[in-house]
C-alpha positions, 0 to 999 in steps of 0.5 A: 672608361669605354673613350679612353680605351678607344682613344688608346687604340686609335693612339696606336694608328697615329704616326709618330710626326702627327705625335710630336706635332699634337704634343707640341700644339697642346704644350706636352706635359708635366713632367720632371725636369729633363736634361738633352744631352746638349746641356749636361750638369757637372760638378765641379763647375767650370772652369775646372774639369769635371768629375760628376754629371747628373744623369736623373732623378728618382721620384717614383716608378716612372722614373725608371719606367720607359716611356713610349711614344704612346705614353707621352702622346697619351698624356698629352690628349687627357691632360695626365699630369707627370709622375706623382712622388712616392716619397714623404720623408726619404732618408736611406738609400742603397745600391748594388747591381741595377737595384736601389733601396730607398727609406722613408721614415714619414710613410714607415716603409721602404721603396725597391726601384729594380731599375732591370725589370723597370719596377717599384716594389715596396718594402716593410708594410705587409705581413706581420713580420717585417714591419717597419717602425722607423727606417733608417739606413739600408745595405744590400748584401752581396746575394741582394739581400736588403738590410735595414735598420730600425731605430724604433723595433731596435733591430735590422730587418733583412729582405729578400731582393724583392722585399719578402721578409727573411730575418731579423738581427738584434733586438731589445735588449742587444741594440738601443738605436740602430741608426744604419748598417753595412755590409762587408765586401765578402758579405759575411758581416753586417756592422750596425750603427747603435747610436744609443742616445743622449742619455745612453753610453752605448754609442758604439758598432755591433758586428753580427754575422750576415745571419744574425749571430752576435760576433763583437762590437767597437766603440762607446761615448767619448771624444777620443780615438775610437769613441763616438758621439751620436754617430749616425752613418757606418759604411765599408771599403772595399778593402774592409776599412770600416767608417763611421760618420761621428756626427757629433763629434764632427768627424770621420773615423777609420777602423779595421775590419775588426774594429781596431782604430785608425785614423780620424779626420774632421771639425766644426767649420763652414769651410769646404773640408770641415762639417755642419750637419752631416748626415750621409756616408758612402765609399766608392770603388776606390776607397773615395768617402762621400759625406753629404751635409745638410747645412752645406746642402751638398756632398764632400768627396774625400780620397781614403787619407781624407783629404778634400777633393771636391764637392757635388750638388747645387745649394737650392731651394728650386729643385731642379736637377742637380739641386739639394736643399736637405741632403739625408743618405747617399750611396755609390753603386759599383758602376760609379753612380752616386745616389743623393736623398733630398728630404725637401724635394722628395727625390733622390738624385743620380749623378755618375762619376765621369771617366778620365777619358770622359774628362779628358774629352770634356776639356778639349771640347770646351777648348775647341768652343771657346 
């Protein structure tokens, strides 16, 4: 312990070009693939102009932690190898004002990244209130509150921003299987997802106060307008659209605020546009529906009168950036980041959705290089 404290110290008198010169002899070390910033990845791939690009990967708190000269030289002397994943089985995820949520179902818990305080906080496995059993979907409320659903406990869990606990919502008796839940813009309505199961007709969204008081519910099991069957995903737009993701109707529906039916698009297929094994919704700032499909290994992008307008992540069983091999959640924070799970490469991927003037000077460039 006493060398490597010393060989701490005497990093600190090393100069920055010995560093590189040393780290470039001993070959560096493990780490998650990186990207310079000559060799982005896009979606879609060209020659089409591009709307996404990767930014990185989430795997553990060293992922949002940054790194110093002294660290990586570190590393490199005591042959340290790069970040160790904390994730099993990730499933949910969640993102609002610099911070991520995401679940695990495999290790029962849940994971805070504060990407401000360069943090990593773990959520639902101390104290006796607040365990979680089975963690599926997640919302952050507009105080930063972090609601998560548990099929297992029949009820949603809402922490604090650091994942002290604060409530419950629901229950035996009120839910059979809550599998997600969503907060409205306002942030005074929490929609949780009850999928029941194969033998229930409760198939249907439960709306309860952001406090926890029952306010009504939408939906049983059927396959017509406003029915459900085994639906796994809620989410809401900006302008309160309610979606439900049907998975097992094969399709998207669209509600008020209030539940009232709208429209519904969707099928079976192995077309772009159609759904295999979708599994993750999200809405983003501009009323765009993300669907991500584990048979598909990527995710659709839907404008609001759900017509198709393209699809991001690369179908691989490699794992590098950019790559999905089982798609779960997905989530889109209000700064156009786009947050994918991968159950297989325990990560969760973070592309951004390019502006139109980024686009714009994309294309020129590549015309200029061609």
């Amino acid at each position: 312990m006493g060398n490597v404290l010393v060989l701490r110290m005497n990093l600190r008198k090393t100069g920055y070009w010995s560093c590189l010169l040393l780290m470039t002899v001993l070959g560096g070390c493990a780490s998650p693939p990186q990207l310079s910033k000559d060799q982005p990845i896009y979606w879609p791939k060209p020659p089409a102009a591009p709307r996404f690009v990767y930014v990185t990967t989430l795997v553990s708190g060293e992922s949002i932690r940054r790194e110093s000269t002294e660290d990586r030289f570190f590393k490199a002397l005591t042959g340290a190898k790069g970040e160790a994943r904390v994730f099993v089985k990730p499933f949910g995820v969640a993102a609002k004002n610099g911070v991520v949520v995401v679940t695990d179902t495999v290790l029962r818990q849940g994971f805070i990244f504060n990407l401000r305080r360069q943090k990593l906080y773990p959520l639902g496995r101390v104290g006796k209130q607040g365990l979680l059993s089975k963690p599926l979907g997640v919302a952050i409320g507009t105080e930063g509150q972090i609601y998560i659903a548990d099929a297992s406990a029949k009820k949603v869990i809402v922490y604090d921003t650091f994942g002290m606990y604060l409530r419950d919502i629901g229950g035996f008796g009120e839910l059979d299987r809550p599998v997600d839940v969503a907060m409205s813009p306002d942030g005074k309505r929490a929609y949780v997802m009850d999928a029941g199961g194969i033998d229930s007709r409760r198939h249907r969204v439960v709306v309860y106060s952001s406090e926890g008081v029952k306010l009504f519910e939408f939906g049983a099991r059927g396959r017509g307008a406003g029915e459900f069957n085994l639906p796994t995903q809620v989410e809401v737009a900006p302008d309160g659209t309610v979606y439900v993701l049907d998975a097992g109707n094969f399709r998207l529906q669209a509600f008020s605020a209030d539940g009232q039916f709208q429209r519904a698009w969707g099928k079976v297929g192995r077309n772009f546009g159609d759904f295999a094994r979708p599994r993750g919704l999200a809405v983003d700032g501009d009323g765009n529906i993300y669907v991500s499909d584990a048979a598909f290994r990527n995710v659709q992008v839907f404008n609001p009168k759900g017509e198709l307008l393209l699809a991001i992540g690369s179908k691989s069983l490699v794992g590098k950036p950019g790559d999905l091999a089982m798609p779960a959640d997905v989530a889109v924070d209000e700064l156009q980041h786009i947050y994918i799970v991968d159950q297989v490469f325990k990560k969760v991927e973070v592309l951004r959705r390019l502006s139109e003037q980024e686009m714009k000077a994309i294309v020129a460039k590549r015309k200029n290089d061609e």
